[in-house]
N, C-alpha and C positions, 0 to 999 in steps of 0.2 A: 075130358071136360072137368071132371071132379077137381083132377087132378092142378090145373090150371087157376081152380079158385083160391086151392091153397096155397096157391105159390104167389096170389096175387093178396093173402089176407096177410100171408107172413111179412110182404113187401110194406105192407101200409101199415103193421102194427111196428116193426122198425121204424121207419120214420114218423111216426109216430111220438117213438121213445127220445128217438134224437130232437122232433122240437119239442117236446116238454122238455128236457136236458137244457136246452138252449135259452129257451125263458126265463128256465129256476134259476141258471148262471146270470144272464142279465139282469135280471129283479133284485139278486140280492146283491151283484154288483152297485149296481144305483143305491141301493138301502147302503151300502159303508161309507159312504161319504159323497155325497152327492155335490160337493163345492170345494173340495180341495182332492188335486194330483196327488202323483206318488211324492214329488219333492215338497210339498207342504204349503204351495199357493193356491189362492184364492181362483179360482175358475171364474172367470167376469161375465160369462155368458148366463152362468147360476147364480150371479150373487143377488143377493135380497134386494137391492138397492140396483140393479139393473135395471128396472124400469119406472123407476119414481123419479121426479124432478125434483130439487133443492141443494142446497150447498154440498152435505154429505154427501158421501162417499166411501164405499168398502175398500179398503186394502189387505196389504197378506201382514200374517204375523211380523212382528218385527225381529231382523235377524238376530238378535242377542239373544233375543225370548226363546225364539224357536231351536236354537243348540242348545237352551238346558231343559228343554222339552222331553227329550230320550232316553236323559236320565234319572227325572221322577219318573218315569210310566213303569218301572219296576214294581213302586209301589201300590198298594191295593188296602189303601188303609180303612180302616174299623172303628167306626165312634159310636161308644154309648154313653148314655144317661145315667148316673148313679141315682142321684139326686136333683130336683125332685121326683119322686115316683108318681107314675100316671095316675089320674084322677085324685092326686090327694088335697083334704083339705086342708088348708093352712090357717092359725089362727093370727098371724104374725100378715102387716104387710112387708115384710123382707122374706127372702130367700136366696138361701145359698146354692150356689150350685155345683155339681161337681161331674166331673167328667173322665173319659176315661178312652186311649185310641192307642190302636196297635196294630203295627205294620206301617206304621209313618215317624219318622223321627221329630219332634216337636221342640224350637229353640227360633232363637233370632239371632242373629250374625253382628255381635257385636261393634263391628267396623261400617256396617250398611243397615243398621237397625231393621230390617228385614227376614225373613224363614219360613219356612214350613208352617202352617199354623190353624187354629180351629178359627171359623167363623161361628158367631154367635146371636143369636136374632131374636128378641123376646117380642112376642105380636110383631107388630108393623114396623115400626118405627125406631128401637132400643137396638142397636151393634155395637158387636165387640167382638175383636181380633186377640187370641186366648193363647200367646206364645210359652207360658210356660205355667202345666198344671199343678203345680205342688201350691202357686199360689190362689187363694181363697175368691171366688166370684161371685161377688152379694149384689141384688139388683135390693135396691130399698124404694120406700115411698110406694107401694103399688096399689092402683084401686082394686076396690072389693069386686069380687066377680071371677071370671074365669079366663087366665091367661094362655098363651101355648109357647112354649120355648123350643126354637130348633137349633138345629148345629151342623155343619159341612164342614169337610177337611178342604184347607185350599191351600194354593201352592204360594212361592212367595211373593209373586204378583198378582194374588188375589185371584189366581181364578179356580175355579171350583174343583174336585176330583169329582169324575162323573160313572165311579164303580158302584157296584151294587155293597150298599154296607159302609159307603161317607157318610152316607148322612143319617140323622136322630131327628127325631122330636117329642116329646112329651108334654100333657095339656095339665096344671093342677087349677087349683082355684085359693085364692084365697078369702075367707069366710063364708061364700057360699056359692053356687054354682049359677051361670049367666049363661045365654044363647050364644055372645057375641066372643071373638075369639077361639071357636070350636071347628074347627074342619072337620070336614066329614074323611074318613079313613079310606071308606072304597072309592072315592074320587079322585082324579089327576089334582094335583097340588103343584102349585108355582111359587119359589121359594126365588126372591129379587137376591142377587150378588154384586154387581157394580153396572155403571159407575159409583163411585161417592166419595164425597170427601173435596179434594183439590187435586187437580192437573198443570203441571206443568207444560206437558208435551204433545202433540198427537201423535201414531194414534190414540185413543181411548178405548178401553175393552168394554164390551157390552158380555155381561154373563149371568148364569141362574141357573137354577137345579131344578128337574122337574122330580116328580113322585105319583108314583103309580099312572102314569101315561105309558100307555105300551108304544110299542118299536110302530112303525107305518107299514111293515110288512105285516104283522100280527091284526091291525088294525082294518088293514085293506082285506084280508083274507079270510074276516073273523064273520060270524053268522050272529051272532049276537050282536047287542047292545051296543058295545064298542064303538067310537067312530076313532077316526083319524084327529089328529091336534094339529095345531100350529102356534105360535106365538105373533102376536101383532103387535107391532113397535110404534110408538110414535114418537121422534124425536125434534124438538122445537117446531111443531105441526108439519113435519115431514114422513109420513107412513110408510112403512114396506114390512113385509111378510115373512118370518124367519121360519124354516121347515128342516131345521134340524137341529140336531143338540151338541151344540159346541160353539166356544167363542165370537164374539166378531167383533171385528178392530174399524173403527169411525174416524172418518176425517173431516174439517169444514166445519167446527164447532166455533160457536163465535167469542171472543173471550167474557167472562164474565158470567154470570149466571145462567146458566141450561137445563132442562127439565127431562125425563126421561119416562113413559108408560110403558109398563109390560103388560099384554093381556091375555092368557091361556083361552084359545076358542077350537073350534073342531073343522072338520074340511071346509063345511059351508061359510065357515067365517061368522057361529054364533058362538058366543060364550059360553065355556063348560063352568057349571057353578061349584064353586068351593071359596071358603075364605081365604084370602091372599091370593088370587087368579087375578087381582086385578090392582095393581101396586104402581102407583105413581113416587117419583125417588127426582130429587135437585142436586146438582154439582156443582159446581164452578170451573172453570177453565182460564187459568192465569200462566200466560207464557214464561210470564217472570221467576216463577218456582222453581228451583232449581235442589228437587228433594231427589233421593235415591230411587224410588221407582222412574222419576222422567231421565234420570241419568243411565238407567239400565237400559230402557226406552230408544234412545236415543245410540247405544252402544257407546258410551262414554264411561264406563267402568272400566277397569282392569281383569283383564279377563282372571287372574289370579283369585280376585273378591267377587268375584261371582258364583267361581266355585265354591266357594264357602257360603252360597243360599244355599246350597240344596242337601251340601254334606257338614254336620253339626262338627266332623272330627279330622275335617281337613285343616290342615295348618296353613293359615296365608303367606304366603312365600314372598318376605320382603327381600327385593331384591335390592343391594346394600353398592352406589355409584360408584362405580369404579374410577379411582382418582388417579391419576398419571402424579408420580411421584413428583415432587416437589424439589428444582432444583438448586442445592441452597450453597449458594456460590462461595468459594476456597478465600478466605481473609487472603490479603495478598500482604505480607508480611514486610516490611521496608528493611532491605539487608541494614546490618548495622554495620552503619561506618566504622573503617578498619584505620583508627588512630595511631598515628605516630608512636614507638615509646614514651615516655618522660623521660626525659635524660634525668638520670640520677647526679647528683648536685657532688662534683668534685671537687674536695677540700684542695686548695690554691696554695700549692707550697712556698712557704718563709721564704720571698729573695733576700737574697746574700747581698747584704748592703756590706761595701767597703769606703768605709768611710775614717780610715785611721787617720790623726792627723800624724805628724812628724813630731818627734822632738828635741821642742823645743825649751829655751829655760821662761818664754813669755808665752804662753799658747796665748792665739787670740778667741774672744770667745765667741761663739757665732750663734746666733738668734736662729732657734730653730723654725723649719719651716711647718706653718700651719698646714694641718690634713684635716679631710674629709672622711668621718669614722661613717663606714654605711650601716644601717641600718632599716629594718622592717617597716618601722612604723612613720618615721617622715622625717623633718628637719626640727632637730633639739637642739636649742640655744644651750653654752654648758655657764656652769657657775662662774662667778667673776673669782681670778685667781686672786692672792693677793699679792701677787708681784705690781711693779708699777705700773703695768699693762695689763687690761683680762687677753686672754686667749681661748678664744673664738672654736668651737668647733660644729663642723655641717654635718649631719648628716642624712647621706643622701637615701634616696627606694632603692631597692636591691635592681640589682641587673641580671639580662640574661645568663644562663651559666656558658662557662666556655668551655669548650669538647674537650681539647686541647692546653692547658695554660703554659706558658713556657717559662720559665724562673726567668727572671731578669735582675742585673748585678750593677753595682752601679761604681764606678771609679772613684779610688781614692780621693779624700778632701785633701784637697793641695793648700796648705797654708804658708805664707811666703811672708818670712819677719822683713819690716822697714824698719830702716835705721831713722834714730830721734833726728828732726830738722828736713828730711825730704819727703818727699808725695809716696804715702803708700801706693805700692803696686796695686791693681785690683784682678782678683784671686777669684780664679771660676772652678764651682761649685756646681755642680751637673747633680739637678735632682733625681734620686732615686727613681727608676718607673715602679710604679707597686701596680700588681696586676688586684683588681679590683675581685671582691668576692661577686659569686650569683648571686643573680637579681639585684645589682647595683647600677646605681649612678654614678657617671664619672664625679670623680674628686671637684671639688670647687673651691678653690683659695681661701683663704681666711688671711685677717687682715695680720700683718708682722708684727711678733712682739720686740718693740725696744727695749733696750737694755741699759740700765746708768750705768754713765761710763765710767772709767776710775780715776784719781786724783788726775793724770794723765791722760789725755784721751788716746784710745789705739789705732793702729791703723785703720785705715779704710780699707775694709775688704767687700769686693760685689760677685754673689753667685750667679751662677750665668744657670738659667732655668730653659728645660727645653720645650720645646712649641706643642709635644702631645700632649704634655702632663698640666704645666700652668703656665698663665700667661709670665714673658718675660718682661714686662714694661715698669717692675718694683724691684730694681736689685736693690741688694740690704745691706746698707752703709757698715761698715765695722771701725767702733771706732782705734785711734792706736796704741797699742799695745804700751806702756809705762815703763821704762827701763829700770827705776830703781825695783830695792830688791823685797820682793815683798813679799808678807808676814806670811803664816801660816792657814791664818783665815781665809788670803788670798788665794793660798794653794786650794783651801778646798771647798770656795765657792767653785773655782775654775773647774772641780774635778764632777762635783756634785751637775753643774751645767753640762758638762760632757757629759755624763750619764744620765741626767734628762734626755741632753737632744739621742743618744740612744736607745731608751725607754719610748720615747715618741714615735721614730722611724719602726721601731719595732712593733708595735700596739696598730699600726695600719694593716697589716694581716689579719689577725689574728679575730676573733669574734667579738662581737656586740659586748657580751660582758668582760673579756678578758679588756676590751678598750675603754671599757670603763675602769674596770682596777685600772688599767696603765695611765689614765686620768686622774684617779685618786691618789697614784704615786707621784706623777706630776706635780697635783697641788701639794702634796707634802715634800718634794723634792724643794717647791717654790716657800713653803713655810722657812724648812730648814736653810735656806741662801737668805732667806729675810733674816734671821738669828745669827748667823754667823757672821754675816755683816751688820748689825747691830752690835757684834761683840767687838768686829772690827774697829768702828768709829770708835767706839769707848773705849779699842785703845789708841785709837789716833791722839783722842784728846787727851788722856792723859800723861 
């Protein structure tokens, strides 16, 4: 029997052990977070706003937020107070202040004006976000009496770190000491964190820092004095009851001006007393803002620049558009025309003019034939001789050159003496062909020079001209030769004329200037037959 109780006390103080075991686990299970899972959402069955009626509404973090959530919680940052020192008097209304945190990196992200950063709360009313402490923070203009200054680390969206050792406060006074802004130190202390300011986006964060409030297990379990807390919300006169410490994101805020009460009270839902337990706070709500926290908000940052809220020494990775080269099309070069040579300009050899007369003791004299001296420049009228007739010379534009020229010869002048009393024969004279220089114009007649004739007139002689060179429609009268026997002067007008009209035929080859000399010679050939027959007559007469 004995034996049997013990077996049945051992049995019930085991189980025993195992539901105490089982309790302790579920009580402090429910104590870590009684409204969010393992993955980081809002549990709707617990949320504060599950059984209140009005527009708002709880949702979960927003995802941007909540991935750089994991990588501040490393941090465990440390803020204290240098200045001012607790209870001091001040004789100044200004004060400087100075501060001092370690274990949190402190900066703003140049490209998102955003960071890591101190809040700062002087009494109720006076905030300021404290990004970087080397610089000076003077609050001036302060009434007399007694103020309290605190400070929280928060993250770069404002919301608070909820370690033991973020947060500060110190109370001075300046000129003399007053009841009003004085917390009581042993009491729960409620310190407002957001809203505030402007929004762009929803959600909105609702947040705050408690001080000296114990945990709900401590409170639940405690013999003393102690009760339990809560926070009582009231947002645009829509109530509900927050029963823990951390975040909550609002939705259904209407635009434009919105109000916000936070009230520290205990399980029964009375008020625990302490200064600042009971903190009314205005915001606005403008969808039109379009600043970097509603841009984070909303996950429309580059995930690149976000990294750079949380780390002061990350380098933001611009990343530089990759351009598909540029395709910059080949000149397309126009072959160049593959020109003919120039035919180099082949000087036109001297035809062999055969043009001897016979002899005779009467040569007859024969009127040389006008030519076309070519030339470059155009058609030059030449000087009037002074024989009885001018003589005319053309000359023409140059002519193509010719590949080829062939000499061309021209037959003897056939002079045929008539006897005095019958019809001179008429005596054909076949013009020389002259083959024309390059870049000339065919030859162009000129008009016949006459010739006076002598005491006796000579025969008629007519050259027979051929159809390529000039026209045939002017044979050239000659007239008849003079039987008696004549002087010497006659011989050498006759000789002088013969060597013109050779000087002439010859000077059609030949160049531009040389057919000028043989023009010059000409008019002095034409001088000297004027003087010799001048000498002539003068001895006719005497």
């Amino acid at each position: 029997m004995l034996r049997a109780n013990l077996k049945w006390k051992l049995v019930s103080q085991v189980l025993g052990s195992c539901l105490f075991i089982l309790l302790t686990v579920g009580v402090a299970s429910c104590e870590q977070s009684p409204m969010t899972n393992n993955s980081g959402l809002v549990n709707m069955k617990t949320s504060a706003l599950a059984t209140t009626d009005g527009p708002l509404s709880e949702v979960n973090v927003p995802d941007s937020i909540a991935k750089l959530v994991p990588s501040l919680d490393k941090f465990q940052p440390q803020v204290q107070i240098l200045s001012p020192q607790p209870d001091k008097i001040l004789t100044d209304d200004r004060v400087s202040v100075k501060l001092e945190v370690s274990d949190l990196p402190i900066f703003k992200s140049p490209e998102l004006g955003l960071g890591n950063h101190l809040h700062v709360i002087l009494d109720k009313q006076t905030d300021r976000d404290v990004y970087d402490l080397s610089q000076p923070l003077v609050f001036e203009n302060l009434s007399a009496g007694t103020h309290t200054l605190r400070v929280f680390a928060a993250r770069p969206w404002h919301e608070s770190f909820k370690n033991e050792g973020a947060y500060a406060q110190t109370t001075f006074h300046v000129l003399t000491k007053t009841s009003e802004n004085n917390p009581d130190p042993q009491q729960p202390l409620l310190t407002y964190g957001r809203p505030l300011g402007t929004y762009g986006v929803e959600p909105i964060m609702l947040d705050y820092y408690l001080t000296n409030a114990p945990s709900h297990l401590v409170a639940n379990g405690s013999s003393d004095s102690l009760s339990d807390w809560r926070i009582r919300a009231t947002v645009n006169d829509q109530q509900f009851i927050i029963d823990r410490w951390a975040p909550v994101y609002l939705q259904g805020f209407r635009p434009g001006k919105n109000w916000v009460r936070l009230e520290l009270v205990d399980d029964l839902g009375n008020a625990i007393p302490n200064v600042y337990n009971d903190v009314v706070s205005i915001f606005t709500y403008d969808p039109q803002t379009k600043d970097t926290l509603a841009k984070l908000t909303k996950g429309e940052l580059n995930p690149n620049l976000t990294l750079g809220l949380i780390d002061p020494d990350y380098i933001v990775a611009t990343t530089t558009p990759v351009t598909s080269p540029v395709a910059i099309p080949t000149p397309i070069v126009a072959p160049t025309p593959i020109l003919p040579p120039t035919p180099q300009p082949i000087p036109s050899p001297s035809p062999v003019i055969a043009a001897t007369p016979q002899p005779i003791p009467n040569p007859v004299v024969i009127a040389p034939e006008p030519v076309a001296i070519p030339s470059p420049v155009g058609i030059v009228q030449p000087e009037n001789l002074p024989s009885p007739a001018p003589l005319p010379i053309t000359i023409s534009p140059p002519l193509p050159p010719i590949v080829k020229p062939t000499p061309m010869t021209t037959p003897e002048q056939k002079i045929v003496r008539t006897p005095v009393g019958s019809t001179p024969p008429q005596i054909s004279i076949p013009s020389p062909i002259i083959t024309p220089e390059p870049n000339s114009e065919p030859f162009v007649p000129a008009t016949s020079i006459p010739r006076t004739p002598a005491t006796t007139p000579p025969p008629q002689v007519t050259r027979l001209i051929e159809p390529n060179a000039i026209t045939a429609q002017n044979p050239i009268a000659i007239p008849p030769v003079e039987q008696e026997q004549k002087t010497w002067q006659d011989r050498a007008i006759e000789l002088i004329n013969i060597a013109g009209v050779k000087i002439r035929a010859f000077t059609h080859t030949i160049p531009g200037k040389a057919q000028r000399f043989g023009h010059n010679v000409q008019v002095w050939t034409g001088k000297v037959i004027e003087t010799v027959q001048s000498w002539r007559n003068t001895a006719n007469e005497a």
